[in-house]
Short mmCIF file of the C-alpha atoms (twelve columns), coordinates in Angstrom:
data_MODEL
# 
_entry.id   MODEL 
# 
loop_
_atom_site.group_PDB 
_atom_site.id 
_atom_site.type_symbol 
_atom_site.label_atom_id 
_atom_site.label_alt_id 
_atom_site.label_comp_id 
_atom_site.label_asym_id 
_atom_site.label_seq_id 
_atom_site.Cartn_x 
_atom_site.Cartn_y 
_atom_site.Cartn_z 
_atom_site.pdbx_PDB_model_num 
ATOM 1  C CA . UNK A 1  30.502 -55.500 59.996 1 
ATOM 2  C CA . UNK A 2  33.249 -57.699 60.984 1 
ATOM 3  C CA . UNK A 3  34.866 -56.687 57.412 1 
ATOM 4  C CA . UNK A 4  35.190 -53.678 58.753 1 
ATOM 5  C CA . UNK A 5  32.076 -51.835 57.162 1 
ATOM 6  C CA . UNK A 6  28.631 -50.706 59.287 1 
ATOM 7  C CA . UNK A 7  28.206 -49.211 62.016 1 
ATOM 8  C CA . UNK A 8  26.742 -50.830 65.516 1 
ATOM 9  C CA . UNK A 9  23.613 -48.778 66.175 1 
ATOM 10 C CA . UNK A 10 22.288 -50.180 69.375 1 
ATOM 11 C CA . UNK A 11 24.095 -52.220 72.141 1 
ATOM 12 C CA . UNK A 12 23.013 -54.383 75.092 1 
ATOM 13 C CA . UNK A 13 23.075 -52.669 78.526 1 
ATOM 14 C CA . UNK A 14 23.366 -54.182 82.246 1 
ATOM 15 C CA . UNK A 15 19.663 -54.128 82.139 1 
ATOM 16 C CA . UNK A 16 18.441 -53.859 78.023 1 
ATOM 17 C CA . UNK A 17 20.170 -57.423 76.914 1 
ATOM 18 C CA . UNK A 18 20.010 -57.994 72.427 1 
ATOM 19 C CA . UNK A 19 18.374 -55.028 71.318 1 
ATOM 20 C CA . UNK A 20 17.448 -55.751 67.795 1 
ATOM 21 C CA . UNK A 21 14.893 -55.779 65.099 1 
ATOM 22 C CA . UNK A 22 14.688 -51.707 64.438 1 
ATOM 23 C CA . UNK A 23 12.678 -49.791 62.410 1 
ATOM 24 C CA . UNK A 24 12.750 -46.113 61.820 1 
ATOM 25 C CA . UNK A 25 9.454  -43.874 61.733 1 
ATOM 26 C CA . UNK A 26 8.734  -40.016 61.710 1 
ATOM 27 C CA . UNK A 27 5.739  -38.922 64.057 1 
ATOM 28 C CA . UNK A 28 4.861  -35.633 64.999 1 
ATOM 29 C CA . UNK A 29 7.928  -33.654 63.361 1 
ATOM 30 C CA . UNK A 30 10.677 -36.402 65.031 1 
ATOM 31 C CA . UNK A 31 12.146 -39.642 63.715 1 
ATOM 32 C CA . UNK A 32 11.732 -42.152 65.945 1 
ATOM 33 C CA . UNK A 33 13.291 -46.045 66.396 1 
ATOM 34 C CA . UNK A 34 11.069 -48.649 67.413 1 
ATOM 35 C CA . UNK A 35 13.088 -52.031 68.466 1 
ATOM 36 C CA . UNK A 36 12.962 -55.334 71.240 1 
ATOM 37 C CA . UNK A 37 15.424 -56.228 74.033 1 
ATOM 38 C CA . UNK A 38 15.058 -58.733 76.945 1 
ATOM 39 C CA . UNK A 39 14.269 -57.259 80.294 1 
ATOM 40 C CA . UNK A 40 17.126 -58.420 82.531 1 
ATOM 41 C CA . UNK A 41 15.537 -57.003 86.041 1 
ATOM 42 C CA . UNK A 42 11.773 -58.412 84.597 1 
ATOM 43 C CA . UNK A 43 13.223 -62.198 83.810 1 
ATOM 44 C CA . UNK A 44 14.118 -61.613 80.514 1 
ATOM 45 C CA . UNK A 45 11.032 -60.214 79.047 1 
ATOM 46 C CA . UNK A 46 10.590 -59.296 75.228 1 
ATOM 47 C CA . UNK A 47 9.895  -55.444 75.632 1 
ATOM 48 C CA . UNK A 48 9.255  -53.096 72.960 1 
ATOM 49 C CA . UNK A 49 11.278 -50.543 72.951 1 
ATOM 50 C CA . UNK A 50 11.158 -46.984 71.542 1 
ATOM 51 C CA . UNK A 51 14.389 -44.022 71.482 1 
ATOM 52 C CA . UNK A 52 13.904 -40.700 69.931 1 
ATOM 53 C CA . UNK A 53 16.333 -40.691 67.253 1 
ATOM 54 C CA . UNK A 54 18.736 -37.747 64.504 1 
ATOM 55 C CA . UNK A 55 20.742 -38.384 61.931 1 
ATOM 56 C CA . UNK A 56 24.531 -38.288 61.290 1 
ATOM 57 C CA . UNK A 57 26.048 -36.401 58.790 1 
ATOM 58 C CA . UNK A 58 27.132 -39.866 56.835 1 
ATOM 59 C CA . UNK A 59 23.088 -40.245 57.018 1 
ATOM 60 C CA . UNK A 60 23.327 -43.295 60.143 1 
ATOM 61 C CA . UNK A 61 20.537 -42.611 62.561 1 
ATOM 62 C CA . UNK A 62 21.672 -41.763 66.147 1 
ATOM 63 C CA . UNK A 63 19.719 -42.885 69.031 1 
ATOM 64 C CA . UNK A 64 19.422 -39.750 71.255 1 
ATOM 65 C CA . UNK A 65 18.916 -41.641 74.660 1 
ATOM 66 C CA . UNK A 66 19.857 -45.472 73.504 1 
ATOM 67 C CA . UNK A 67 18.777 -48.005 75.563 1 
ATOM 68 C CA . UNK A 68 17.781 -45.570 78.446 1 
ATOM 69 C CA . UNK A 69 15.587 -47.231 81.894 1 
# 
């Protein structure tokens, strides 16, 4: 990515801080991204994380709500 190639997926928020580690499923008809970020207003916390996701047309997956509450 710093070559110029990728594309960022997820990025920290005010409150979501190093979202990482994703993995994609499909459940009930929808794909689905299942990652961890640190809870800034609960200390830091490890919190699993879960954002309904599509697809672009190059094929990246789009979170539809990233890092929402």
């Amino acid at each position: 990515m710093l070559n110029g190639g990728g594309s960022e997926i997820l990025s920290g928020t005010e409150r979501w801080k190093g979202p990482g580690g994703e993995s994609l499923f499909r459940a009930c008809g929808r794909w689905w991204m299942t990652y961890h970020a640190y809870d800034a207003r609960n200390g830091g916390v490890p919190t699993l994380r879960i954002d309904q996701i599509k697809w672009s047309h190059a094929g990246w997956p789009l979170p539809l709500s990233p890092n929402s509450t």
